[in-house]
C-alpha positions in Angstrom: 16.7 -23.2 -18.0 15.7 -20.3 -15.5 15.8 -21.2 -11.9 14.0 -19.1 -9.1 15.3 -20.9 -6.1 13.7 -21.4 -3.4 14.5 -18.4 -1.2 13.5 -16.4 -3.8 9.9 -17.9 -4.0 9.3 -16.3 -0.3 10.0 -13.2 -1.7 8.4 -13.2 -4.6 5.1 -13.9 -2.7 6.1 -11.3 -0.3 5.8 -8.6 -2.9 2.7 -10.1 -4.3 1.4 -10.0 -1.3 2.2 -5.9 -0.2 4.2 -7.6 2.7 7.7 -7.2 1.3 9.3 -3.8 -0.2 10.1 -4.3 -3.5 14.4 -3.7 -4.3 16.0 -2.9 -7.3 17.9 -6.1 -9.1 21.3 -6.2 -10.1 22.2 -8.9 -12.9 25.7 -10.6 -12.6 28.0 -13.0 -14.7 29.2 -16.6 -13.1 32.2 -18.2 -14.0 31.7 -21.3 -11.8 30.4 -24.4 -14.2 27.5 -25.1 -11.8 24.0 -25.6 -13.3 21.8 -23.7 -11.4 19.2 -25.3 -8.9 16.4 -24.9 -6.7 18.5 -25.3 -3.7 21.3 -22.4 -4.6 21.9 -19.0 -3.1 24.0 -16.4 -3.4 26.8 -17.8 -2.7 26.7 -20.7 -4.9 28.2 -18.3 -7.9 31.4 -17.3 -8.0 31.2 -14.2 -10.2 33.2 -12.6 -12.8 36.3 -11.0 -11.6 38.5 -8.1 -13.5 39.0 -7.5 -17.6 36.5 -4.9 -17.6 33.6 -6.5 -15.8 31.1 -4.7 -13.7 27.6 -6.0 -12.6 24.9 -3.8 -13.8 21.7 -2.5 -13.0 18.3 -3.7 -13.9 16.9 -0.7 -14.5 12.9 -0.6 -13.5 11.6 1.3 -16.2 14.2 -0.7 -18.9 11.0 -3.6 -18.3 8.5 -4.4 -20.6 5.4 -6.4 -19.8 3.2 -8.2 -22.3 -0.2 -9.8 -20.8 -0.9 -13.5 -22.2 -0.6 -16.6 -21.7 2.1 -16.8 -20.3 2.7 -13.2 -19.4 6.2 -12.1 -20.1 8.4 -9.4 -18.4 11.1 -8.3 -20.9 14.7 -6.0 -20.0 16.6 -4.1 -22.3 19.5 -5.7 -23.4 22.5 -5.9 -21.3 26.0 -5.7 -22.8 29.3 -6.6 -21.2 32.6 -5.7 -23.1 35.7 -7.1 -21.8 39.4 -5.5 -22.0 41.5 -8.6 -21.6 41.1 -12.5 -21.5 38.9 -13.4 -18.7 38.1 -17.3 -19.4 34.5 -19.1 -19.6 31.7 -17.6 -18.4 28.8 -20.4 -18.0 25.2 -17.7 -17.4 23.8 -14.8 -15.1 22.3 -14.4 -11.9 20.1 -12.1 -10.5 19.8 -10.3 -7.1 18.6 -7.8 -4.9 20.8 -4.9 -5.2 20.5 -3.5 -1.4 20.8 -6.9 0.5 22.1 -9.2 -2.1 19.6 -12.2 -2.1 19.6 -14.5 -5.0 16.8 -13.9 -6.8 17.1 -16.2 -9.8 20.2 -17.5 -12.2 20.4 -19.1 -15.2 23.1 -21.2 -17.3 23.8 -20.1 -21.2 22.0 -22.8 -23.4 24.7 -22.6 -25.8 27.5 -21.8 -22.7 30.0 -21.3 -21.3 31.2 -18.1 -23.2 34.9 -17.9 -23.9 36.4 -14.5 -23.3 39.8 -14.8 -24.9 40.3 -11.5 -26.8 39.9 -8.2 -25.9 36.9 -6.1 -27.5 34.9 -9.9 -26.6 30.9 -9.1 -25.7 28.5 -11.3 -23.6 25.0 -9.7 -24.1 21.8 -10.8 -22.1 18.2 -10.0 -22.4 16.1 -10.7 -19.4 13.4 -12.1 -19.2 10.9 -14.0 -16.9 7.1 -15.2 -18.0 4.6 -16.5 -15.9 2.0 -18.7 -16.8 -1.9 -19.6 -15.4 -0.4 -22.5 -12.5 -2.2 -21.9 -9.7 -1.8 -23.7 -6.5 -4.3 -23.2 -3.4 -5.1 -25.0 -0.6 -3.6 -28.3 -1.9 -5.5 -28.1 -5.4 -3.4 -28.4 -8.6 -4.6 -26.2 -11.2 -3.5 -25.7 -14.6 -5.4 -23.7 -16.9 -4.6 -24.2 -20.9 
């Protein structure tokens, strides 16, 4: 399951909002068997290290969005190809590539990921969708 934690909520609405510049995101591997919660930051990963690896760039106009219910926001794949045995690698996080707050994570469904020969691939699509909940001034409302 995708997790936005917390933190990132604040600066989610910040952007909605005009109050917050908008960063560029750079996606990441973890190799610590954690499953992601609300409570996590950045430091709560321990990312991949060595054979090959390299965090990569979401790149802005690599997004798709689709209006509907819910409205999805779609990446390009990403592809990671590794040049030597690296061990399990349980999901992804995301963060902000200039000051390198979490922004959300989430743990392979079918996980970890063993990278045991060289020439292995871990490939991600990222995506986030947002659906009618709306929340004001202490009223609960979801639309179907």
């Amino acid at each position: 399951m995708l997790i936005v934690p917390n933190s990132s909520e604040a600066i989610i609405l910040g952007y909605m909002l005009n109050i917050m510049d908008p960063q560029d995101l750079v996606i990441r591997l973890f190799a610590n068997n954690i499953i992601p919660a609300d409570e996590d930051t950045v430091v709560s990963f321990q990312e991949v290290q060595g054979s090959g690896y390299q965090p990569q760039d979401l790149v802005p106009s690599s997004w798709t969005i689709v209006s509907g219910n819910p409205t999805e926001a779609k990446h390009r794949e990403i592809t990671w190809e590794f040049d030597k045995e690296l061990g399990n690698v349980f999901g992804y996080y995301i963060t902000r590539k200039d000051t390198g707050e979490l922004m959300w994570a989430e743990r392979f469904k079918d996980g970890p990921y063993p990278i045991d020969t060289r020439g292995d691939k871990i490939k991600v699509t990222p995506k986030l969708k947002l659906n009618n909940f709306v929340r004001m001034s202490g009223v609960e409302h979801a639309e179907e």
